[in-house]
N, C-alpha and C positions, 0 to 999 in steps of 0.2 A: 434715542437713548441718551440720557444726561452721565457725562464719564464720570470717571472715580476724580477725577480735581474737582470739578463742580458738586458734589455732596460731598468732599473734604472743605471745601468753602462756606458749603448752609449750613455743616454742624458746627463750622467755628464761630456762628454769630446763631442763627436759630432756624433752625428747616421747618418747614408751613406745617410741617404733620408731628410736630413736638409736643404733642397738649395731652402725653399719660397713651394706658393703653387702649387700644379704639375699640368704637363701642359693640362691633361683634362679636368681638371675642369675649369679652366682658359679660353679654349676654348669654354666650351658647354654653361658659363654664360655668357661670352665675346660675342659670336656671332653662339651659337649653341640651342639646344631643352632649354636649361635652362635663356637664356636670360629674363628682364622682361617681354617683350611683350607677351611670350609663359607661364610664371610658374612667376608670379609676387610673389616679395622677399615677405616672409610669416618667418616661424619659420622651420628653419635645427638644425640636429643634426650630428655631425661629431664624428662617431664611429669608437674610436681608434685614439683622433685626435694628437696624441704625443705633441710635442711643438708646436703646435698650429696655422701653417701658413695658412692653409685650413680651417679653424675654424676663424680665421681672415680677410682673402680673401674674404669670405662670409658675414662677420659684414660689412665689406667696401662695400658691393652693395647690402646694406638695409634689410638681414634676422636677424632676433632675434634667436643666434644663442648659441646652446648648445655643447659643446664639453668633452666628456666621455671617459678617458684614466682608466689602472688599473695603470701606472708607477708616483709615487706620484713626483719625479725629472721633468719629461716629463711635467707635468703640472705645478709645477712651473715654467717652462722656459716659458709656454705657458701664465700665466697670467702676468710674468714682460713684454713680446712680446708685448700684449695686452695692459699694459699701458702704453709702451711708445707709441705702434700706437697709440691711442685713444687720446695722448695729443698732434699729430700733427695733429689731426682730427678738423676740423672744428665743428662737430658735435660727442659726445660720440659715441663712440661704444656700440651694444648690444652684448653681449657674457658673458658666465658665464659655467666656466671651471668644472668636476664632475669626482671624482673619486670613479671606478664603475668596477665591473665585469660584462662584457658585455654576458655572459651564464645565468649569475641568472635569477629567473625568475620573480624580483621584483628588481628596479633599481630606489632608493631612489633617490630625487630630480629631477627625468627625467621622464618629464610625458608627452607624448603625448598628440594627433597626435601630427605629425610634417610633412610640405608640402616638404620638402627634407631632403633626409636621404644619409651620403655619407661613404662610408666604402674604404681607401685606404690601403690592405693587413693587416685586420684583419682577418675576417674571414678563406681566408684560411692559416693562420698560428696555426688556432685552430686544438687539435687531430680531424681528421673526427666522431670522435663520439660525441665530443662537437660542430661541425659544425650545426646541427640543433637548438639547444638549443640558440644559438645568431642566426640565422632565426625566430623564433620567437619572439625574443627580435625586430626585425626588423617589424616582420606584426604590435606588438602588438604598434609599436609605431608611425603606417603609418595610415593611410586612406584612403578609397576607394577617387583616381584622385593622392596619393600623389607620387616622383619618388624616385627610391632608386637610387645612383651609385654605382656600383662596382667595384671596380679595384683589381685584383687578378695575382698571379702567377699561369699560367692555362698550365697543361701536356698534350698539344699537342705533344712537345718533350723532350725527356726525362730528367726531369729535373736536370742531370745531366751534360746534354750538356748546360742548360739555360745560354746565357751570362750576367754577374754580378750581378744573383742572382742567387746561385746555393741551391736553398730550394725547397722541392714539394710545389705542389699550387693544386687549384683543379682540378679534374679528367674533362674532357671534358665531357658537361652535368652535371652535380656535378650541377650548377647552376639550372636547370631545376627540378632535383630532388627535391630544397630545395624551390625553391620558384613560380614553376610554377602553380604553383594550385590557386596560387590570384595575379598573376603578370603577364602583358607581357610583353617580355622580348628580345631585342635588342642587339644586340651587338653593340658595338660604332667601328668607321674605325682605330683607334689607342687604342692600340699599335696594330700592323698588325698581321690578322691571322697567325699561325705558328711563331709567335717572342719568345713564351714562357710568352707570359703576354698577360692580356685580362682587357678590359672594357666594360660592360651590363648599361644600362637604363635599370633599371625595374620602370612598370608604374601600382601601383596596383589599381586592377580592380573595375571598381565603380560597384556597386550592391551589393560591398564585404560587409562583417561584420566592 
């Protein structure tokens, strides 16, 4: 796990994953399962959303959109991003930045549901024994129809050989154990099996709690 000083440190010069929002997301609301036709913009929550491009990407195609960092630097870069977007917006942006530790099991000012829930390599950056503890921070903020994304460093191969990001990620299955009991769960075609990175649709199950 890299602590909360260490990504207070890469956002005050520039963290490797700074370059707009990434391109899955981009793709699945662009012309994939999350366009509006299929999951009409409701209220997202983008957990772990650092400086805030994916959290903004989102406000641009009509979700009211909540964005939950623990790095207090990280979210400032993420609310000035936010108001210069929103002043070449024709219409305001919804978005409203929280800092939050995403394990607790009560998360002041972020209150569910929320119809999309997006997580780009938080979860598995947490020790595996805090890994369940933000799973539940995850049901308890979804709804039976809502989809979570996930995008992970996932140990297909060792993640030592991982090219340009050499950190574990989770265990293959590791997603199954943590959320299949109220989730179905997908794998998206990018990044490719066997790359060292993964991305899941989960779609939690209506009848749920």
């Amino acid at each position: 796990m890299v602590g909360r000083g260490a990504y207070n440190l890469m956002y005050r010069f520039h963290a490797p994953w700074e370059s707009g929002p990434r391109d899955e997301l981009v793709e699945l609301v662009t012309t994939g399962p999350l366009t509006p036709e299929i999951l009409a913009p409701g209220r997202a929550v983008d957990l772990g959303c650092g400086s805030g491009a994916n959290a903004i990407f989102l406000a641009e195609h009509g979700f009211d959109v909540t964005g939950v960092d623990f790095s207090a630097v990280g979210l400032a870069k993420a609310r000035r991003a936010a108001e210069v977007k929103g002043a070449q917006q024709p219409a305001s942006l919804s978005i409203t930045f929280v800092e939050a530790d995403l394990t607790a099991p009560v998360i002041l000012d972020v209150t569910g549901p929320f119809d999309l829930l997006v997580d780009y390599g938080t979860l598995d950056d947490l020790p595996r024994a805090r890994r369940p503890a933000m799973a539940d921070t995850v049901r308890r903020l979804s709804r039976p129809g809502s989809v979570f994304l996930l995008w992970c460093f996932y140990d297909e191969i060792a993640w030592w050989r991982r090219r340009g990001a050499r950190f574990p990620g989770l265990a293959p299955g590791e997603e199954q154990d943590l959320f299949a009991a109220d989730f179905d769960i997908v794998r998206h075609a990018r990044p490719a099996a066997g790359s060292g990175f993964a991305c899941f649709l989960l779609t939690r199950r209506r009848g749920g709690v």
